[in-house]
N, C-alpha and C positions, 0 to 999 in steps of 0.2 A: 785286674791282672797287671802285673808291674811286666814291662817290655827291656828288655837288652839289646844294648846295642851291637854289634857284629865291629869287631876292633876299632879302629877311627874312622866307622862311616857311619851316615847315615841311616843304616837300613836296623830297623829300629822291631824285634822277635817275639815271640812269645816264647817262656823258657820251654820249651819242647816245640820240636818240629818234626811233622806228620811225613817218615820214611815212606818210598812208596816203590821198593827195590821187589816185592814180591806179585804187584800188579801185574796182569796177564800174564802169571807163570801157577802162583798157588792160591789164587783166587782171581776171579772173573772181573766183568767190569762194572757188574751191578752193585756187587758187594765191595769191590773198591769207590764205589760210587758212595755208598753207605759207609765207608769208614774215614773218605773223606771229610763228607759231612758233617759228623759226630764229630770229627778234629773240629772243625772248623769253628761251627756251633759251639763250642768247648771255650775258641776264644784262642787257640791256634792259630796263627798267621801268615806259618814259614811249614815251604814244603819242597821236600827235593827228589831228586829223581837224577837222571842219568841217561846217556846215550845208549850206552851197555845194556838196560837191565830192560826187562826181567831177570830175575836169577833162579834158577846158573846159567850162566852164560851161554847163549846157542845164538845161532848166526839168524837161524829161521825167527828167533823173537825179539832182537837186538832193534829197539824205537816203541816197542810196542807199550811200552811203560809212557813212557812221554804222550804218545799218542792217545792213552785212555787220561791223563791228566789233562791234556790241552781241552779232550773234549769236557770233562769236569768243569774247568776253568769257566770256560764260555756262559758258565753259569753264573759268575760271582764279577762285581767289579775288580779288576782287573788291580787296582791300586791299591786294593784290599790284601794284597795276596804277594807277600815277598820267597819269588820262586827260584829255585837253584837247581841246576844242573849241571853235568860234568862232562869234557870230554876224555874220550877211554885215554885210558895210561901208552904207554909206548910199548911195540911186543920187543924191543929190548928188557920188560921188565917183568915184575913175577910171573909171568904167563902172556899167550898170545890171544888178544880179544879177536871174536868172530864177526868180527868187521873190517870193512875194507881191506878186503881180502888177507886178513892177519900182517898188514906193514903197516902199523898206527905209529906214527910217532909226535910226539909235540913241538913243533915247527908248526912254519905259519899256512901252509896247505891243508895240514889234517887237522890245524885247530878253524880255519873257516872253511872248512866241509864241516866239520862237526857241529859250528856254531848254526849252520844253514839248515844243517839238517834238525836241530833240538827246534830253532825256532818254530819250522814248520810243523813240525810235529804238536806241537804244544801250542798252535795258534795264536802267537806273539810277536812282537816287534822287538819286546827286550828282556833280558835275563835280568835278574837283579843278583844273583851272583853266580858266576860262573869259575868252576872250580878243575882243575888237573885232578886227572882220577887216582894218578901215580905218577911220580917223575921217571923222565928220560934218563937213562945212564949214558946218551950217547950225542944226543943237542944239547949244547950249551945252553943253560937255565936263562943266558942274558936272549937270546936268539927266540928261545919260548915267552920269554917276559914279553918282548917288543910285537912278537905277532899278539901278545893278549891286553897289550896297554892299544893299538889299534883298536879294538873291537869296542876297549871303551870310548875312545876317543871318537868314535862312529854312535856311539849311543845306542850300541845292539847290546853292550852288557853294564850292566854301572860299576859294579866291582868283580876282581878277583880270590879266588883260593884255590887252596893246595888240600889233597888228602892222600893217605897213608906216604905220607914223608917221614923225615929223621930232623935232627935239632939240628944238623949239618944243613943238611936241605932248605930249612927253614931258614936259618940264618943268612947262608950266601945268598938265597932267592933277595931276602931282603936286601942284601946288602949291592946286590947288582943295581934294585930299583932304584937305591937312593944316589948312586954317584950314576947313575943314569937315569933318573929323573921320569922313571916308568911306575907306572901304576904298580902297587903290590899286594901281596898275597895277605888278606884278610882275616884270614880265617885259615884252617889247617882241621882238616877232619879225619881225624884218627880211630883207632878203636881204643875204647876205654869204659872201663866198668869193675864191676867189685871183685872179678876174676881176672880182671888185666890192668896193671894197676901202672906196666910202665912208661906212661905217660908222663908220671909224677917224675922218675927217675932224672929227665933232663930237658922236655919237652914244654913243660909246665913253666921253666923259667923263662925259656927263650918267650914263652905266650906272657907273661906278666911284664916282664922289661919292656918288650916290644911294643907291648897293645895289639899282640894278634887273638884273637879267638878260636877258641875251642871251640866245633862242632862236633861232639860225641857220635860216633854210631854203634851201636850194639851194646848200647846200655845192661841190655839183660840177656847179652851173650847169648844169643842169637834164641833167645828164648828159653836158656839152661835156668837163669836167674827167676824163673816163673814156679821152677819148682817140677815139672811135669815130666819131667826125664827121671827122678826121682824116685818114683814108683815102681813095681818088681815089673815092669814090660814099657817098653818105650813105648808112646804114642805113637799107632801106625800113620799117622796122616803128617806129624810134626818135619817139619822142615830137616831134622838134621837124622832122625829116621831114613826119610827118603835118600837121603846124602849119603849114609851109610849103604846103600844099594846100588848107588849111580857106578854107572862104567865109568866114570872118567876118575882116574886114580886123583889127581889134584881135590876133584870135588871131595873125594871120602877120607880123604887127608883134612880137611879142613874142617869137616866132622869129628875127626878123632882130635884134632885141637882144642875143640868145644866139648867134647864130652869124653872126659877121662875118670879114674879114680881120683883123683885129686879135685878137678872141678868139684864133681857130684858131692862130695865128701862135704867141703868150704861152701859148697849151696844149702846141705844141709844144717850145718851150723848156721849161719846166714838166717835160716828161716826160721829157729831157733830166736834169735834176735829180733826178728820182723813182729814174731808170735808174743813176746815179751811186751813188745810196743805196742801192740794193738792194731799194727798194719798187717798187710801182704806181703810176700817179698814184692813181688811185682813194684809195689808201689815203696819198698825199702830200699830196691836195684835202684828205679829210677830216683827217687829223693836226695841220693848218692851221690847219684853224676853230677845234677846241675845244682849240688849245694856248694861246687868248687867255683873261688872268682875268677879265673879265667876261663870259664865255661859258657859260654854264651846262649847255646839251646841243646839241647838234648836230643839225638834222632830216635827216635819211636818207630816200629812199627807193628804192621797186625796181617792176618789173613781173616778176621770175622770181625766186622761191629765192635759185638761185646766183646771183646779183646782188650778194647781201649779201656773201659772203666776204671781197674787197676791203675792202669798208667798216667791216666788224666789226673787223677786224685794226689799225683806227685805236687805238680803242678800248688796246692794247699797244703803240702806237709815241710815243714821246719825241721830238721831231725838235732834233738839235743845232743850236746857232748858225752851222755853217757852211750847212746847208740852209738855215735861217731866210731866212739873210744872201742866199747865190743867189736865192730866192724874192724877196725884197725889190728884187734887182737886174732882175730880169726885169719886175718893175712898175713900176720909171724908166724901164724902156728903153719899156714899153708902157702910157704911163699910162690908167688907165681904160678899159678896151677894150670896157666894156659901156654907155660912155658917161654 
């Protein structure tokens, strides 16, 4: 397996990294136990997690994800395994996380609570990269930088990044780092995949000029790109089923982003293309993400084992320019279908 590097550091990937946002919410610890391992065995090296998650978000399960990987961990040497987590976004920002009492913000208090709490949780001394879960509209980015160039310079995190930011974002972050001489944001993890495509739009340059890395999450749209929503009755047990049920109006809104006429429709063509080639979509979604050069690993995940097969198999597939090309045709015909 050829490894990538994560922008100009050291910390050196397997192109897919084993998501683990759905541990101890829609699957257990045994079988996150099990889907670990199959990453890992696979040849995976990079796995991330979050303060926040399980999802969807609830206050009663807010660590508990970190807490089933740490005990995982305990299993593997430790330098085998370049691990990532985040702390929660500001409730200045798309929503208020159920923690610490809903007043998260990024400043240097609630990023070393944060950082104390992921360690323990995860039974570690160090992150290897530690990422903003969403920027602050309301602390100065220079003010957030400097409590997280601390934590390196402590040796509790080796690098930084940013996820669901803008090209704006991105940019000034950087730009603070360098006339202030603070550690910068590595990486940027966005959502990006065959049904959200904009990435490309302007986010893609800032990551090539720079040497920031793409960390993909929801490759296969949140499992739409699998194909299984497709069928005349949703999957009772699927994630975004459930979602469509949830009391909390946010969560079924973010359902209905994922699964529209338009998605379904461009999935369907999609696996059209997949079926052509002799793959899965599954393994068409993922081959997608990380055949782009500013992509550095692809986030994956699963709630069973066998989930992974498809996906792992990206990992060995090359997709020619005629696939490319069909894929690309299927996104004029459907632009933006996730809105």
């Amino acid at each position: 397996m050829k490894h990538r590097y994560i922008g100009k550091t050291g910390l050196r990937v397997s192109p897919l990294c084993m998501g683990t946002m759905t541990f101890g919410s829609f699957c257990d610890e045994r079988e996150s136990f099990a889907i670990m391992d199959k990453a890992y065995e696979a040849g995976v090296n990079f796995f991330d997690t979050a303060e926040l998650y399980p999802v969807p978000p609830r206050a009663s399960w807010a660590g508990r994800t970190e807490e089933i990987v740490g005990r995982w961990l305990k299993g593997r040497p430790r330098d085998s395994v370049i691990l990532a987590t985040k702390v929660a976004g500001a409730a200045s920002g798309w929503f208020v996380p159920p923690i610490r009492h809903g007043l998260t913000a990024i400043d240097r208090f609630h990023i070393e609570r944060a950082v104390e709490g992921s360690l323990k949780r995860l039974g570690t001394d160090y992150i290897d990269l530690y990422q903003m879960h969403w920027p602050d509209t309301v602390v100065p980015i220079e003010e957030s930088l400097e409590a997280f160039d601390r934590l390196v310079g402590s040796g509790k995190v080796r690098y930084i990044g940013t996820s669901n930011d803008t090209a704006y974002g991105l940019t000034k972050a950087n730009e603070a780092s360098r006339y202030l001489k603070l550690a910068r944001f590595e990486s940027i993890q966005n959502n990006f995949s065959l049904l959200n495509r904009r990435f490309l739009d302007e986010l893609a340059t800032v990551c090539r000029q720079e040497k920031i890395s793409l960390l993909p999450y929801a490759p296969l749209a949140g499992g739409v790109l699998t194909g299984k929503y497709n069928g005349e009755f949703f999957p009772p047990e699927a994630r975004f089923t459930r979602y469509l049920q949830d009391k909390n109006p946010r969560v079924r809104a973010q359902a209905a982003r994922y699964l529209n006429d338009r998605t379904l429709e461009a999935t369907a063509l999609y696996k059209e293309i997949a079926d052509a080639a002799g793959m899965s979509l599954t393994t068409l979604a993922v081959a997608w993400s990380i055949h782009h050069d500013f992509v550095a690993s692809s986030i994956i995940g699963a709630t069973r084992a066998e989930q992974l097969d498809e996906t792992l198999a990206a990992m060995n597939v090359t997709l020619d320019d005629e696939v490319l090309a069909a894929c690309d045709g299927v996104h004029e015909a459907i632009l933006y279908p996730m809105g």
